[in-house]
N, C-alpha and C positions, 0 to 999 in steps of 0.2 A: 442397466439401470441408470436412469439418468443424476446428474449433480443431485437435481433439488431434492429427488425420492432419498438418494445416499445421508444427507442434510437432514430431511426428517426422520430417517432408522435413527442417527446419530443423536437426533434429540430426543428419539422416545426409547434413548438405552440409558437417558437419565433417570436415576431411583427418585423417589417422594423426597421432597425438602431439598435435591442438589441445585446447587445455580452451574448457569449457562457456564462457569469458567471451567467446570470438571469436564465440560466434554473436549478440552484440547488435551487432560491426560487420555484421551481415548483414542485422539487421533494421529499419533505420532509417527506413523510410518509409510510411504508410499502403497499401495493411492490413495490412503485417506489424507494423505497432507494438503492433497486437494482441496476436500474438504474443510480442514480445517482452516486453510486459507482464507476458502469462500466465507467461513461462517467468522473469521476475524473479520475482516474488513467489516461485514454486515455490521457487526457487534459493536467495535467500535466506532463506525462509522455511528451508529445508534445511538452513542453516548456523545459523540462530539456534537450530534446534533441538539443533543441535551444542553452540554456546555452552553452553546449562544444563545439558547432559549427556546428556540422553535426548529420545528421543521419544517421546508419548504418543496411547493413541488418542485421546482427546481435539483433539490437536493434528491428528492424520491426518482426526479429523470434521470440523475447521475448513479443513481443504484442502476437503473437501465442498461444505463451507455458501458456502464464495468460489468454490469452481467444478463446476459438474457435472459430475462424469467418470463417461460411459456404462459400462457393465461391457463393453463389445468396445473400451474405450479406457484402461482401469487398466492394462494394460502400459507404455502409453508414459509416462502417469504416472509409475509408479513406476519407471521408469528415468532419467526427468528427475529426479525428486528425490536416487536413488542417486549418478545421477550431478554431482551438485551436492553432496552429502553428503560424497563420497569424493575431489575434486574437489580437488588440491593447490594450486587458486590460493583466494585470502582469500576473504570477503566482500566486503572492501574491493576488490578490483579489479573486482568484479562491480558493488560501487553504483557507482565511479568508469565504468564503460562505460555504465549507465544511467541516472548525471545528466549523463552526454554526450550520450546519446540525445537526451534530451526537455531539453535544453538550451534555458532562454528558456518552457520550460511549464510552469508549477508546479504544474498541476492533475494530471497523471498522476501526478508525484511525492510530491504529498499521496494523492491514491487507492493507491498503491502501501503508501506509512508505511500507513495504514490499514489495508490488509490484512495486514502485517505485523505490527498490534497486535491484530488479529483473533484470531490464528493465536495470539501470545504469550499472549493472555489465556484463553484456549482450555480451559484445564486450572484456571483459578481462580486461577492461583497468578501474580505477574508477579514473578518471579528476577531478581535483582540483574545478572546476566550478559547477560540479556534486556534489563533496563535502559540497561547500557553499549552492548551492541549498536546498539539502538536509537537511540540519542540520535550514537552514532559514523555511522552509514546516514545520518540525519538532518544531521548536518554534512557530510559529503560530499555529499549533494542540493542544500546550501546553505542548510538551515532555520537562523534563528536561535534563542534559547534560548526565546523568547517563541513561536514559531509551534509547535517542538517541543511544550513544555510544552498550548498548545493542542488537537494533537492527543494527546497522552499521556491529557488532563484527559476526553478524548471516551469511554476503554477502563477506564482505570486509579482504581479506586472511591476512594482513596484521595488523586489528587489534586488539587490546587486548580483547583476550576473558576468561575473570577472569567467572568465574562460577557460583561464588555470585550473581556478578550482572547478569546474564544470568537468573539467578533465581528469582533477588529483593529482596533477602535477605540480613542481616549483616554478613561479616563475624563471626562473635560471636554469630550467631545465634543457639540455639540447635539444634541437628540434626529432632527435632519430625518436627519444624517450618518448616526444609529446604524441610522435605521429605513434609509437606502441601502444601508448595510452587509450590512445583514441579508437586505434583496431580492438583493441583487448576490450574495451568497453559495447563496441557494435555488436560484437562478436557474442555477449551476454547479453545485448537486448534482441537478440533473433529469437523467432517466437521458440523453434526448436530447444533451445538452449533453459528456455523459463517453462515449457513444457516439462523439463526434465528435472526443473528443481520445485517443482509441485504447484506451478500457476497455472491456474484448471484453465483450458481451451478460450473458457469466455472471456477468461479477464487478460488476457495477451493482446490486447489495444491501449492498457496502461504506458505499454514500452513507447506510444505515439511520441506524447510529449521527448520523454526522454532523448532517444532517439533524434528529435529536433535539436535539441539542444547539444547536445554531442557531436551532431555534423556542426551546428552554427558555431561552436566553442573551436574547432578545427580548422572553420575554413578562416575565421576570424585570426588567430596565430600564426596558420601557414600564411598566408598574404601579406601580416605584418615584419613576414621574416623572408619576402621576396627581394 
């Protein structure tokens, strides 16, 4: 059974009158985490496109680029995201059910903010609304202003990308620390690794950025400590 068909059972195991957020009580255990991955991002993605006002095709390419959706499977698409669009509960209760979720895993949670910077930056433009959303998603998941700003610094051309923190290290930290840091971190954006903690197939090209930025944050420290 493919993603999108698992997507639609999952939404039409909602009863009369529930909103979109009950189906992440539904989805809590491997392999619907998959699922319920795919159907957050959509979701919120849907809403932060609310936030700035509009949606853009740009923004509808970058649902693409994070997931392949077959042309016998853009229905169900584009009803998850209407239905998250139109959707009278927040964002917020949506991120609040899925840092319940993945409670205790911080790696979905970061793959997730990713894709949702993805999406935001999608159109060139990263809006002030976008901003606040984002960094609000991000305190609900439990990032601090520091892991935030790390991931921001990965999408966002404009912000500070200090190295340290790209890596979550101290600056004072010995070089043996930064270079662990840095394996430890590659080592979690291998697709195998996000396979295993419920990043469905399609969206395992989020780790691109990342991954750049991780080498660039290492080769940038090692050189300055030759």
């Amino acid at each position: 059974m493919s993603l999108w068909s698992r997507i639609s059972d999952a939404l039409a195991a909602l009863r009369a009158g529930e909103g979109l957020a009950t189906v992440f009580d539904l989805l809590r255990t491997p392999p619907d985490r998959s699922v319920a991955f795919t159907i957050a991002v959509i979701a919120l993605g849907a809403k932060m496109a609310k936030a700035d006002g509009q949606v853009t095709r740009n923004e509808v390419a970058a649902f693409r680029e994070v997931f392949h959706i077959p042309a016998s499977e853009e229905a169900h698409a584009a009803r998850l995201f209407n239905m998250a669009r139109t959707d009278v509960a927040g964002f917020e209760a949506y991120a609040t059910k899925i840092a319940s979720m993945f409670r205790g895993a911080e790696g979905p949670l970061s793959d997730l903010m990713e894709g949702l910077f993805h999406i935001a930056m999608a159109d060139g433009d990263y809006h002030p609304a976008e901003d606040a959303f984002l960094a609000r998603v991000a305190e609900i998941f439990g990032f601090d202003d520091r892991r935030f700003a790390r991931i921001r610094a990965q999408f966002v051309a404009d912000a500070d990308r200090d190295a340290y923190d790209v890596l979550g290290v101290s600056p004072d930290a010995p070089i043996e620390e930064v270079r662990a840091a840095w394996r430890a971190q590659v080592r979690e954006t291998h697709p195998d690794r996000m396979l295993a903690r419920g990043v469905p197939e399609e969206a395992v090209r989020l780790a691109e950025k990342r991954l750049i930025a991780i080498n660039r944050a290492w080769e940038q420290i090692n050189a300055g400590t030759g």
